[in-house]
VOGU-3710 file (C-alpha; in Angstrom, 3 decimals, decimal comma):
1> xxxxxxxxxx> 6,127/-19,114/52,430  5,949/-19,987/48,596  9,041/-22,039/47,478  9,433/-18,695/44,842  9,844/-16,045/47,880  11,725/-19,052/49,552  14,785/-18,854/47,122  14,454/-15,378/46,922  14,822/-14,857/50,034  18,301/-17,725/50,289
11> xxxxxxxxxx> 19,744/-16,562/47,335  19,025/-12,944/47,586  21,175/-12,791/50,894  23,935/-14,918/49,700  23,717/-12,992/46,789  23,806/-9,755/48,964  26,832/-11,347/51,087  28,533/-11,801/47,946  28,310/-8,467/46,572  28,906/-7,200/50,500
21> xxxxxxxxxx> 31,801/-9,654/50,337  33,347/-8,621/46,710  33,259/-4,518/47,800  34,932/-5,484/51,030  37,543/-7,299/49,041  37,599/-4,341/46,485  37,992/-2,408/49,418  40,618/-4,322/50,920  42,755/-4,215/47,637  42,319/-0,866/47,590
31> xxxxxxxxxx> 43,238/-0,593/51,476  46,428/-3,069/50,609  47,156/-0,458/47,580  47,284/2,325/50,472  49,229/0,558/52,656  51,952/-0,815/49,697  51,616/2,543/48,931  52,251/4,439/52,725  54,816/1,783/52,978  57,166/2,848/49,861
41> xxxxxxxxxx> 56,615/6,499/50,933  57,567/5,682/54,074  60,822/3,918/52,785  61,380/6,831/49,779  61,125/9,328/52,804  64,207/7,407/54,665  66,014/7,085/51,688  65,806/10,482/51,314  66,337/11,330/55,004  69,579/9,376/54,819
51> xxxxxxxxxx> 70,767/10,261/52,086  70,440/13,813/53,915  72,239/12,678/56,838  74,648/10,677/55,082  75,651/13,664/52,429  76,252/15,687/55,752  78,894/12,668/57,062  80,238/12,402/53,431  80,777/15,738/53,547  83,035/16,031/57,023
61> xxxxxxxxxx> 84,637/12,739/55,622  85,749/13,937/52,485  86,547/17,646/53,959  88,444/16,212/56,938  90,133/13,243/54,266  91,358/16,104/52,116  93,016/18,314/54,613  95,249/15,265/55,790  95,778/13,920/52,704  95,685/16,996/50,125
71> xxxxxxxxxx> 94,632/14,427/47,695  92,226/16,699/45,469  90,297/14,257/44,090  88,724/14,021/47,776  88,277/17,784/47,076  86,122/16,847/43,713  84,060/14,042/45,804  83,419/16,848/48,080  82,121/19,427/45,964  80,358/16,522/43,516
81> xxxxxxxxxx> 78,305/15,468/46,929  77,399/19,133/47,280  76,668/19,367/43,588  73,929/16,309/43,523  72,215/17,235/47,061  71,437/21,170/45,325  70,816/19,171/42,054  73,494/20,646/40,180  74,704/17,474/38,862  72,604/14,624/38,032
91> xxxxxxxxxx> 71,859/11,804/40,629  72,682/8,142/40,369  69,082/7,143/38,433  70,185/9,970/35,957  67,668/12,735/37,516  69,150/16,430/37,875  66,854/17,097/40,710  67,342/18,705/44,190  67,231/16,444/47,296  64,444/19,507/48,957
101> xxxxxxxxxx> 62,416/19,032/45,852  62,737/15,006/46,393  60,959/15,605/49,850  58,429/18,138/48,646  57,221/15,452/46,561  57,753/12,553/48,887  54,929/14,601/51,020  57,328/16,231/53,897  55,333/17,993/56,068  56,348/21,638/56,722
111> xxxxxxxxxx> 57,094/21,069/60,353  59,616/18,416/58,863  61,112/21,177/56,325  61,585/23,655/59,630  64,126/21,140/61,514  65,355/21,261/57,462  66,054/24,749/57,796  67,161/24,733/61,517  70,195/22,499/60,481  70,799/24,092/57,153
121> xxxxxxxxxx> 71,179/27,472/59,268  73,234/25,796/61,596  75,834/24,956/58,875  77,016/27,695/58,058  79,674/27,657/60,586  80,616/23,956/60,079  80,625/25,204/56,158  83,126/27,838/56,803  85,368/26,035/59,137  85,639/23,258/56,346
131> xxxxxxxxxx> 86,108/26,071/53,359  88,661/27,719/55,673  90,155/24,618/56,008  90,426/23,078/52,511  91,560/26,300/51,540  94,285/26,402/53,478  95,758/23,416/52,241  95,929/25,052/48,764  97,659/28,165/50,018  94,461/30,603/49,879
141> xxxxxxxxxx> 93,021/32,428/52,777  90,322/34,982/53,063  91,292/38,404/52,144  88,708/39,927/54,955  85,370/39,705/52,076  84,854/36,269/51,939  87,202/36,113/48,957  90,287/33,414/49,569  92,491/34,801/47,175  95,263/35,565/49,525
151> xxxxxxxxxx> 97,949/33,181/48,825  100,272/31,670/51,105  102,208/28,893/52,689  99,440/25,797/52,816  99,186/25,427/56,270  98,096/21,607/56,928  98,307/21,342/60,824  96,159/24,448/60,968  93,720/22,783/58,498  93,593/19,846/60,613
161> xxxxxxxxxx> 93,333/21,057/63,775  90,508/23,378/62,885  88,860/20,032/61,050  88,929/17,998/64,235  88,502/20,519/67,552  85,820/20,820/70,203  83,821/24,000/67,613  84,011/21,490/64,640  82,462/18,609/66,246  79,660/21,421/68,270
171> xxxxxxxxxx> 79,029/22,801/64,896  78,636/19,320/63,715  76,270/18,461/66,751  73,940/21,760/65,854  73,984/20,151/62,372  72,797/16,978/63,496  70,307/17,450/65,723  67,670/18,955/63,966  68,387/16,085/61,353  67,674/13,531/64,227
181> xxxxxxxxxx> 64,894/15,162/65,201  63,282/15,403/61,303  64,408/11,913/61,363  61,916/10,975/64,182  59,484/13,014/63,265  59,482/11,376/59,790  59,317/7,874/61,315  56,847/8,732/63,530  54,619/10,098/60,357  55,167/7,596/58,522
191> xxxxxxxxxx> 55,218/4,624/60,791  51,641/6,267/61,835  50,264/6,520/57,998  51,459/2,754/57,794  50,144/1,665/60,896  46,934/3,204/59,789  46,843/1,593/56,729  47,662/-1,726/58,114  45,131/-1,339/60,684  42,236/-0,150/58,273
201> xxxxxxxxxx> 43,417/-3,660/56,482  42,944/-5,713/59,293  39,961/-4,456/60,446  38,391/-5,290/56,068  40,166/-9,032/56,430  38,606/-9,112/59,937  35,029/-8,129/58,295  35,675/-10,058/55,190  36,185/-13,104/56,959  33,055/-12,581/59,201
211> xxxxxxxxxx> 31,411/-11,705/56,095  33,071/-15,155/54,211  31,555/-17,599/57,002  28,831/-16,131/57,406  28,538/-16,407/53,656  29,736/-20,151/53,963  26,673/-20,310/56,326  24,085/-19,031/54,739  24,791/-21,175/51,486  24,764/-24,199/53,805
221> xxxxxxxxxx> 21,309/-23,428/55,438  20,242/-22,235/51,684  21,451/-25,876/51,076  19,694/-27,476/53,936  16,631/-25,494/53,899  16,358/-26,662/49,670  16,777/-29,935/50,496  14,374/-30,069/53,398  11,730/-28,001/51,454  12,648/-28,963/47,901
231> xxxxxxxxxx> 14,114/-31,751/47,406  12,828/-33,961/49,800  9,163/-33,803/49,126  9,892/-34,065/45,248  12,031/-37,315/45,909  8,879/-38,484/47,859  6,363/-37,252/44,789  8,692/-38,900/42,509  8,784/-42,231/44,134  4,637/-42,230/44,376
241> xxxxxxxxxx> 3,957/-41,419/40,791  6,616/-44,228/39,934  4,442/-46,214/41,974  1,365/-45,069/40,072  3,043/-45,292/36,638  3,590/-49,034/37,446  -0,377/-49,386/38,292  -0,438/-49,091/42,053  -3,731/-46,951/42,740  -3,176/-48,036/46,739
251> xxxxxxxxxx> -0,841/-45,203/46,758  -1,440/-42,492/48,987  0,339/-38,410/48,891  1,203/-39,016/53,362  -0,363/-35,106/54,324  2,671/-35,305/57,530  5,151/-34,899/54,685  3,795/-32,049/52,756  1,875/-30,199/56,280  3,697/-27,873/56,192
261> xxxxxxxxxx> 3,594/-27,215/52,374  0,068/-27,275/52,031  -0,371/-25,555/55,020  1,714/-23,134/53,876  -0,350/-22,841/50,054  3,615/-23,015/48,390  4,347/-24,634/44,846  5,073/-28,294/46,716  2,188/-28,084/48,851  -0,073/-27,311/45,885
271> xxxxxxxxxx> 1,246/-29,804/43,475  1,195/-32,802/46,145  -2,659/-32,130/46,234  -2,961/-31,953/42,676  -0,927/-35,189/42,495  -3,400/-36,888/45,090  -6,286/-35,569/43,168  -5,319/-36,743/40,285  -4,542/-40,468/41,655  -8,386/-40,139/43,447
281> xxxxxxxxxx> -9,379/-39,274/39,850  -7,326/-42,448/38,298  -8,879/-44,534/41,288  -12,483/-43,557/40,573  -12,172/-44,017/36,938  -10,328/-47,706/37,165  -13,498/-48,777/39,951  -15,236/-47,622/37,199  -14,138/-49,538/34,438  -14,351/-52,545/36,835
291> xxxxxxxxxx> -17,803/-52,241/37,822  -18,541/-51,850/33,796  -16,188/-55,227/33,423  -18,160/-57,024/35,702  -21,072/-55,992/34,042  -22,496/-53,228/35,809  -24,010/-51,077/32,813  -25,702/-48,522/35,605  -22,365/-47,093/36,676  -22,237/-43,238/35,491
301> xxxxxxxxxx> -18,595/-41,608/35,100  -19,184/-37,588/35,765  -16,495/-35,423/34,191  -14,618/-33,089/36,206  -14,159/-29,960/33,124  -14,866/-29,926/29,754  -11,513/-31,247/28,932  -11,676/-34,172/31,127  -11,126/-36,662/27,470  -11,153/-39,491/29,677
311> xxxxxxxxxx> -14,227/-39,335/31,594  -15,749/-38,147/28,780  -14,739/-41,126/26,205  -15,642/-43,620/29,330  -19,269/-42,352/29,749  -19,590/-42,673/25,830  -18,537/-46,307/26,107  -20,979/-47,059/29,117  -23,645/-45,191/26,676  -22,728/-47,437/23,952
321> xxxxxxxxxx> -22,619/-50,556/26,119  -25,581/-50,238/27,130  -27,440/-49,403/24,125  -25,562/-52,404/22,741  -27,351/-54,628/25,412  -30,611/-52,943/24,472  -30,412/-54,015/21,145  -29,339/-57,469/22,136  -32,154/-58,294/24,445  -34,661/-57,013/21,765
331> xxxxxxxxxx> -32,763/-59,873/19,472  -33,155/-62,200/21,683  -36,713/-62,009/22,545  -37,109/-61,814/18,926  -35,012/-64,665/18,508  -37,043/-66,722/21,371  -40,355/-65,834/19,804  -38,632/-67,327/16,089  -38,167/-70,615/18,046  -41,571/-70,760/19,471
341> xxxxxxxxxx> -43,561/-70,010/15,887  -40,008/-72,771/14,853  -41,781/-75,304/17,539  -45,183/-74,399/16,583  -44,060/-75,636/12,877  -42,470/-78,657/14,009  -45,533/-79,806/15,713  -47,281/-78,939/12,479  -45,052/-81,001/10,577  -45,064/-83,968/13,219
351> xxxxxxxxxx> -48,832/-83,987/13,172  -48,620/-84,149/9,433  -45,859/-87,007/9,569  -48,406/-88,767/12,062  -50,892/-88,352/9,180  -49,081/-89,949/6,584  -48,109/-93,061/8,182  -52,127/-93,584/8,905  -52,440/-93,493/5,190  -49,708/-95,527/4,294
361> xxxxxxxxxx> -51,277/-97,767/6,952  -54,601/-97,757/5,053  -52,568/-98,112/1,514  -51,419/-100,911/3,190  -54,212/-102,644/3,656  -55,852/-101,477/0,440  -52,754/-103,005/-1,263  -53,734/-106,596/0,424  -57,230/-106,301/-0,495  -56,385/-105,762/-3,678
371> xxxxxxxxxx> -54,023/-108,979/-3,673  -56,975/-110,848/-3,082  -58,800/-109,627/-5,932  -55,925/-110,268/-8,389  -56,610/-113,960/-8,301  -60,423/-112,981/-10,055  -59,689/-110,839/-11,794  -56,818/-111,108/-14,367  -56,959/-107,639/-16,202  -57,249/-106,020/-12,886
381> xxxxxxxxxx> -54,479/-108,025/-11,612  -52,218/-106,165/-14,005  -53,880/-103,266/-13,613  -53,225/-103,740/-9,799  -49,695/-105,103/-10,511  -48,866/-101,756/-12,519  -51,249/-99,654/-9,614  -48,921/-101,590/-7,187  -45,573/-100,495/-8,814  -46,804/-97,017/-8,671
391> xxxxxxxxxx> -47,862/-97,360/-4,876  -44,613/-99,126/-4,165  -42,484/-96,358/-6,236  -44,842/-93,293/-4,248  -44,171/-95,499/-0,683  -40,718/-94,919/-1,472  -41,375/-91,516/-2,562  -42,997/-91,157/0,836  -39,847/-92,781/3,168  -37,726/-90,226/1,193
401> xxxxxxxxxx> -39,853/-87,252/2,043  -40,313/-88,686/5,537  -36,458/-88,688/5,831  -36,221/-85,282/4,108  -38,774/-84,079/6,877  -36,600/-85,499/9,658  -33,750/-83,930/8,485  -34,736/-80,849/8,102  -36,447/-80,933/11,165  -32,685/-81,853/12,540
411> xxxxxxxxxx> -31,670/-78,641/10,438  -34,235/-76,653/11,943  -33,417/-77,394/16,102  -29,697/-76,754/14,884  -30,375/-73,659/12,654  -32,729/-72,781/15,812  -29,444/-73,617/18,231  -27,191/-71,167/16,324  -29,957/-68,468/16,291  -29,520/-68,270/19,816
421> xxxxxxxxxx> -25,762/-67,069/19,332  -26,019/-65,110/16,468  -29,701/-62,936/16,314  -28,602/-61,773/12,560  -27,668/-64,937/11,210  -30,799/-66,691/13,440  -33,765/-64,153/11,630  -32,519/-65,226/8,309  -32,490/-68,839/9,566  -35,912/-68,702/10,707
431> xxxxxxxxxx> -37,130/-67,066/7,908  -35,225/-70,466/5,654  -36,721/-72,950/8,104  -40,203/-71,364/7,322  -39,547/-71,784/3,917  -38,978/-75,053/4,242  -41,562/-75,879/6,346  -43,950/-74,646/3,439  -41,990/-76,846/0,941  -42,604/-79,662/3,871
441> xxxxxxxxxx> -46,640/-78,708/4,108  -46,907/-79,016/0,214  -45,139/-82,432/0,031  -47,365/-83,693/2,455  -50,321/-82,059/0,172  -48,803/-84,332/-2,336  -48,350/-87,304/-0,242  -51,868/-87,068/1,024  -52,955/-86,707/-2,586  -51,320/-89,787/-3,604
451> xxxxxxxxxx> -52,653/-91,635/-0,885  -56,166/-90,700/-1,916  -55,401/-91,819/-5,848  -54,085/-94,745/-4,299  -57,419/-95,487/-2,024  -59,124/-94,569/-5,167  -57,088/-97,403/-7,120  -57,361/-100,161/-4,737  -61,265/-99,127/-4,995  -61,334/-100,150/-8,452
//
């Protein structure tokens, strides 16, 4: 698998248990809303459900206070309580709403409003007993219609009695017991909505810490699995072109670490064989250039593309090289020929040397045989005398040219010695030293001419 559909593959499921992850968490706030919310409902709903019950005890507490006492301001309490629970008077948060329409909107079931109406219809006689009662103590009784405007003695013990006998306290019981029973059945509701809740919000932390390791996981084989597949092999690439920046061509890409990868035909696997072609390709061109340096001008460099600069620019150089050496040999046998026709001269001129010591040999001996005849012959003697002079001055003439010769035969083996290190300089040489050997060939024209006036003098 490529190294591409590698991190795909990681990241696209940790990205996938991420987003799985954040709705389960979205899920589980809106689960914990539910159950924040199921839980206030539930509490509203016993607030309200006590307050229902506990209205009902105010109520037989303040009716039953007022008929011992005949305080009326337990009287006012008692109608105020009434007052609030119809919503006749506002409440204590400053609402003017009935304690029914409180559950209605709290969500009371209907079932829950039937034990409602079972205990409102069972006080009516608790009601009457208590307005029989409280009327009593002002002096009014019922005038056969419902009316109490029949006035009397207050009659207290009657009041109390009827507040606090065995039909009060059943009438009281019938009340009651339909409240219990909306009481439980309100728990019961609302205990079940919140155990719901809470249970739906177990079961999303349950899943969204399943969902968190395996999350935790994944990134840590993601982690493992990069490092192994990426990282690893690129630390080992890295450390073997370091190797090769610093000239090491021994290095070698091992195929057991990248196997897999080229096996495979992924990014790492291809770019560790580029790598090792490319340090066969730096090894091939560095034998190269040593062959070349040891002077191997047959080695051939063949490029791998047409942008391959360097093989390219090498097998110029070799091309160059070796037209170089072309050209040099031809100097040189040039050069080797210059000092043969060089030696062929110097022979010349040796020969010719040779030659004019035989004549200044044989002016020589003309010169004594013409001593001899200076002691007969007095004009000739001067003659001879001034002949002599001249001889003597053209024998000196002679040694001077002789030396001449020598050195620039001397010249002409070093000029010929330099020639062999410089072919330019060595042609231009030769072509001086040939020169000179002219100038050398017409001095000894002159010298030989001499020699012959001279012969010619000592003749005379």
């Amino acid at each position: 698998m490529s190294i591409r559909k590698l991190s795909f593959a990681i990241f696209g499921v940790i990205l996938l248990s991420a987003v799985v992850l954040t709705v389960l968490v979205a899920l589980l706030v809106h689960r914990g809303e539910g159950l924040l919310a199921s839980t206030e409902q539930r509490y509203r709903s016993y607030l309200l459900a006590d307050e229902l019950r506990q209205s009902s005890d105010d109520l037989t507490r303040l009716a039953r206070t007022y008929v011992v006492t005949g305080n009326s301001r337990y009287e006012r309490m008692y109608w105020d309580v009434l007052a609030v629970r119809n919503g006749e008077k506002p409440r204590s948060d400053g609402r003017t709403v009935p304690l029914r329409q409180l559950m209605r909107e709290a969500g009371f079931t209907q079932q829950e409003f039937a034990l409602l109406d079972e205990s409102q219809n069972n006080s009516d006689g608790l009601v009457t007993t208590e307005t029989i009662a409280m009327n009593a103590v002002k002096g009014l009784y019922d005038d056969g219609n419902g009316n109490y405007v029949v006035r009397r003695e207050p009659d207290l013990e009657m009041a109390r009695r009827i507040m606090h006998d065995q039909v009060y306290h059943a009438d009281k019981g019938r009340i009651m017991d339909p409240i219990t029973r909306f009481s439980a059945l309100l728990d019961a509701r609302t205990r079940g909505s919140v155990e719901k809740n809470q249970e739906e919000t177990d079961r999303l932390l349950l899943t969204i810490q399943i969902v968190a390791v395996l999350l935790v996981v994944l990134s840590l084989t993601g982690g493992y699995v990069a490092h192994r597949k990426i990282v690893q092999p690129t630390i080992a690439m890295q450390r073997q072109i370091e190797r090769v920046s610093e000239g090491d061509l021994d290095v070698k890409i091992e195929a057991s670490s990248f196997e897999s990868d080229i096996r495979s035909g992924n990014e790492l696997g291809r770019l560790a064989a580029a790598i090792g072609d490319m340090i066969s390709y730096i090894r091939e061109m560095a034998t190269a250039a040593d062959r070349l340096a040891q002077g191997d001008l047959t080695v051939e460099v063949e490029p791998r593309s047409e942008a391959d600069v360097l093989a390219h620019s090498f097998r110029g150089m070799a091309e160059q090289l070796r037209e170089m050496f072309i050209r040099l040999e031809t100097r040189a046998e040039t050069l080797s020929r210059a000092s043969q026709d060089l030696s062929s001269v110097s022979e010349q001129v040796a020969a010719n040397v040779a030659g004019v010591s035989a004549n200044a040999n044989s002016v020589a001996a003309a010169a004594e045989q013409m001593s001899v005849n200076m002691n007969s012959v007095s004009v000739a003697a001067d003659q001879s005398t001034d002949n002599i002079g001249t001889v003597a001055t053209s024998t000196e003439e002679m040694t001077a040219t002789i030396a001449e010769i020598a050195r620039n035969t001397e010249r002409s083996r070093q000029i010929a010695g330099a020639a062999v290190t410089t072919v330019e300089s060595a042609a231009h040489r030769v072509e001086d030293l040939g020169a000179a050997a002219q100038s050398i060939g017409k001095v000894i024209e002159v010298i030989v001419e001499i020699a012959e006036q001279t012969k010619l003098l000592a003749l005379n």
